[in-house]
N, C-alpha and C positions, 0 to 999 in steps of 0.2 A: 580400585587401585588408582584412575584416573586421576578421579577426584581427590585423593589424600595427596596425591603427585602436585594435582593443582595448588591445594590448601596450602601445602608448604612454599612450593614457588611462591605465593601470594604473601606468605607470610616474612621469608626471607627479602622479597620486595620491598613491606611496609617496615621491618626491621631496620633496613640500611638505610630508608628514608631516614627514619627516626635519627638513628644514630647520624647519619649526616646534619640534621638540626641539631641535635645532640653539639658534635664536636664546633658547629659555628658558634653555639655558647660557650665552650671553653675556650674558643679562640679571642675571644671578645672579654671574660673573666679576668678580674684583676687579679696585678701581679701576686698578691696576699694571698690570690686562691691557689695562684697556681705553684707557689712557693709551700703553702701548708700542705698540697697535694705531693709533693715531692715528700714532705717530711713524714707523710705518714707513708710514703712505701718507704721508706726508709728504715722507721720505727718498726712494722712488721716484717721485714725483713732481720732485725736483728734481734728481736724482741718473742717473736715463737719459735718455737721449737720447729728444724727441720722434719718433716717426716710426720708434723701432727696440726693440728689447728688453735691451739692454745700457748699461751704464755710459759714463759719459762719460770715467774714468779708473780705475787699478787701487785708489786712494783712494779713490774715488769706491762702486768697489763693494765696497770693507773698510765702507763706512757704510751699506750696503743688507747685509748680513752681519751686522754688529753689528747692527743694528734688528730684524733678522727672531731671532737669538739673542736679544735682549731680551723681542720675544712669546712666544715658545717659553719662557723661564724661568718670566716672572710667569703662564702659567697655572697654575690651582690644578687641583686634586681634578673639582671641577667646568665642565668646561671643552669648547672644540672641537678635541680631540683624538678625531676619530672611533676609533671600536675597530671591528676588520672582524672576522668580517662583518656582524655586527650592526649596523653604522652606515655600510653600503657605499652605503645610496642618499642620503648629504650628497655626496658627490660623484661625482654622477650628471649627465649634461649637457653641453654646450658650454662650454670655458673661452678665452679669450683671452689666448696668452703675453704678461707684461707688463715679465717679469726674469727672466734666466738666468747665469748663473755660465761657463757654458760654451760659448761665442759667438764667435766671433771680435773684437778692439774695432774699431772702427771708427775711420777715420783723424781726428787731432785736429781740430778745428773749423776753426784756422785754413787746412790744407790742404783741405780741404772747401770753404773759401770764394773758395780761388783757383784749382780744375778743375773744368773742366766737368761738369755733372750729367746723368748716365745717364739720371734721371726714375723709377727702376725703382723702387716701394718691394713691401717682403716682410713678411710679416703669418704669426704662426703662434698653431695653435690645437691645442686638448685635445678629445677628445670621447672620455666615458667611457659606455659601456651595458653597466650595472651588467646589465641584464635579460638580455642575450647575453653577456656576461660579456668584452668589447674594450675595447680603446683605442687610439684611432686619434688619431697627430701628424697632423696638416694642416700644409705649411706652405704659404703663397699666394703667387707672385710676381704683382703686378699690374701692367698697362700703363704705360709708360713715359710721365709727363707730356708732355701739349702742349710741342710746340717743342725741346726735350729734345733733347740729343746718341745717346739710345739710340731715340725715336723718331726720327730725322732719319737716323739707321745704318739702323734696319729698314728705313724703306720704302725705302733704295735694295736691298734685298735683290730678286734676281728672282724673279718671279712667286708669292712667298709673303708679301713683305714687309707691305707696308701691310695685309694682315691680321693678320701677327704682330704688327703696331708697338699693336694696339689689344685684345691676348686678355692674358687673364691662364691663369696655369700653378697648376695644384693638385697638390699631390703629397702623395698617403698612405700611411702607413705603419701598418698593421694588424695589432696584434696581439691574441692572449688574453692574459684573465688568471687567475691565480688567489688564493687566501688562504690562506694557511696554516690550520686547523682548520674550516675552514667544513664539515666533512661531520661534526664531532662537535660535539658541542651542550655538552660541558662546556667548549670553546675559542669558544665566540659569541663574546665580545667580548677576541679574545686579540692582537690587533698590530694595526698602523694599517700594514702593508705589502702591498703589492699588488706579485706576481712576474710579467714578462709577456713573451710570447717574440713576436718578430714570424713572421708567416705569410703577408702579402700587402700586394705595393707598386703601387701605381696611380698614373698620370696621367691629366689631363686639361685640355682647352684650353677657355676658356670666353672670347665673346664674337668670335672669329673667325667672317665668315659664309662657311663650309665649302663650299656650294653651287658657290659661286663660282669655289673652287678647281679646276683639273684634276682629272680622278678618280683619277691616279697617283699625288698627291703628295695626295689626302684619303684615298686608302685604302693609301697602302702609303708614302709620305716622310712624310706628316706626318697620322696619325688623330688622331682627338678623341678619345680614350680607350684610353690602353694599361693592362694589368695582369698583375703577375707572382707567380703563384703561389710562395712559399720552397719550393724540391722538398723533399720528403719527409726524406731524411738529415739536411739542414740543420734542416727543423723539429723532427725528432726532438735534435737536437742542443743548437737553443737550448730547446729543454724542459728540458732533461736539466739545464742551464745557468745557467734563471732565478733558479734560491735565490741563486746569486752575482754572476751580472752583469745581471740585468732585475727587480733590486729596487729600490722605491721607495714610499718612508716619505710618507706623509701628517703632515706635524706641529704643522699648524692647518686647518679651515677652518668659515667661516660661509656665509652665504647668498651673498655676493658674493664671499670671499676666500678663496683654496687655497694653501697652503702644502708643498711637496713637493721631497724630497732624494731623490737616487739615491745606492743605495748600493754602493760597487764592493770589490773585492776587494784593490783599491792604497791602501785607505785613504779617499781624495780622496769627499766628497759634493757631486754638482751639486745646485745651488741651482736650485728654479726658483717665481716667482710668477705664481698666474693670478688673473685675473678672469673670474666668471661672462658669459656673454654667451648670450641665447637667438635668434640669428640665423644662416643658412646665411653663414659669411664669404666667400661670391663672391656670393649672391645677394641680400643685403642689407646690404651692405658699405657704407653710407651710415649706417647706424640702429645699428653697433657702439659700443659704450662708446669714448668718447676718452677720459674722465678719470678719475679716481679713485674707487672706490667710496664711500657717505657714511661719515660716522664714525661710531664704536659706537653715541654719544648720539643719533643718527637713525635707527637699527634701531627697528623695532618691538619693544614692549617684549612679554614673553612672554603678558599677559592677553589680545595682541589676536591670537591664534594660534586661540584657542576653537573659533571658526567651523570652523576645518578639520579637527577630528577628530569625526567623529560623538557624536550622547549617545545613553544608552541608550534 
């Protein structure tokens, strides 16, 4: 317990260092950047959908496209395009999916407004430790609102129901990573991509009270935690695999915003935007980010960074 007490102090350490180098590049960044950086929280702000991570149309997401290629142009020379691995702990942390490219859309507003609502909303998120060297998707389904057509299904369910009707569902997907040149020291600051193979998928039910349940269906129909190791062949395989299909380009980010492309072998880059968020998303899912991170002009400017790097 010590030690993982340590680990993290250590890492929250090199984190704020980061990000303090971090924000003296944006302070320094031209106007263009920090101008197309306003426009794209702009654009995603009015361009997805409240409540999901997708566009409201395929219009809709060519202008969360064009925004994000906009940032990515006007940065300069000096800028938050981290170089790995010398710049792996700017994103280090919990991120909050905010935009993704590769989503299913969801049905147009007006069908939305005339079928019943399931109540179910889904929440997904990024966690990167840099220090173990993972990255684990979460993604969350949470309980289906009061009165709800998908609460009102559950609890007719027997003898499981009205438990399920009030647990939400976690589901992760664990993998490593690695960096191209991190083990030579003339390649420190040599690409902004991270290749990463999945190894282990977990569930788990949070907010049902278990107890309650029969012991057949808490220990063998329905546990609170399952997990499946990738056997061995397969992880050997997506190793083997990652340079081409578990790459993915970092190609902005600051203290609140991450910018990251996957990149496949068909061509095609998923888009995806996050936002920082420092909360467990099941167990403090009240106090997550709703809105938009501030704008560059409200960043702290780089002199007020001082404090956190020791003097001699």
């Amino acid at each position: 317990e010590a030690e993982q007490q340590l680990a993290s102090t250590m890492s929250t350490i090199l984190r704020a260092l980061a990000v303090a180098g971090c924000a003296g590049a944006l302070s320094t960044t031209t106007r263009d950047a920090s101008s197309a950086r306003a426009k794209l929280l702009r654009v995603v702000d009015e361009e997805v959908r409240p409540g999901s991570f997708v566009a409201e149309s395929g219009a809709a997401s060519q202008r969360v496209e064009n925004a994000v290629s906009e940032l990515e142009r006007s940065l300069g020379e000096e800028s938050c395009v981290p170089l790995f691995p010398r710049d792996l702990m700017t994103v280090d942390g919990l991120w909050r999916l905010k935009y993704t490219n590769n989503a299913p859309r969801p049905p147009p507003r007006e069908v939305m407004d005339v079928i019943p609502s399931f109540g179910t909303a889904v929440e997904a998120f990024q966690r990167i430790d840099v220090m173990r060297r993972r990255v684990v998707n979460i993604v969350c389904l949470l309980p289906p609102a009061d009165e709800s057509l998908g609460e009102t299904l559950l609890k007719r369910v027997p003898v499981v129901g009205k438990a399920l009707a009030k647990t939400a569902v976690r589901f992760e997907l664990d993998h490593a990573f690695s960096v191209e040149g991190e083990d030579r020291e003339r390649l420190m600051a040599a690409t902004n991509r991270l290749n990463i193979h999945l190894e282990r998928v977990s569930r788990r039910l949070d907010g049902a009270d278990f107890d309650e349940l029969p012991s057949v269906v808490r220990d063998v129909l329905l546990p609170q935690s399952l997990e499946l190791q990738v056997p061995e062949p397969v992880a050997r395989l997506n190793a083997a695999l990652a340079n081409t299909a578990g790459v993915f380009e970092t190609t902005y980010c600051d203290d609140q915003i991450r910018i990251s492309r996957g990149i496949s072998r068909f061509g095609n880059k998923e888009l995806r935007i996050f936002f920082r968020c420092d909360d467990d998303p099941l167990r403090a899912r009240a106090s997550l980010p709703e809105t938009a991170p501030l704008p560059l002009e409200d960043l702290p400017a780089e002199d007020d960074f001082d404090d956190l790097v020791p003097s001699d």
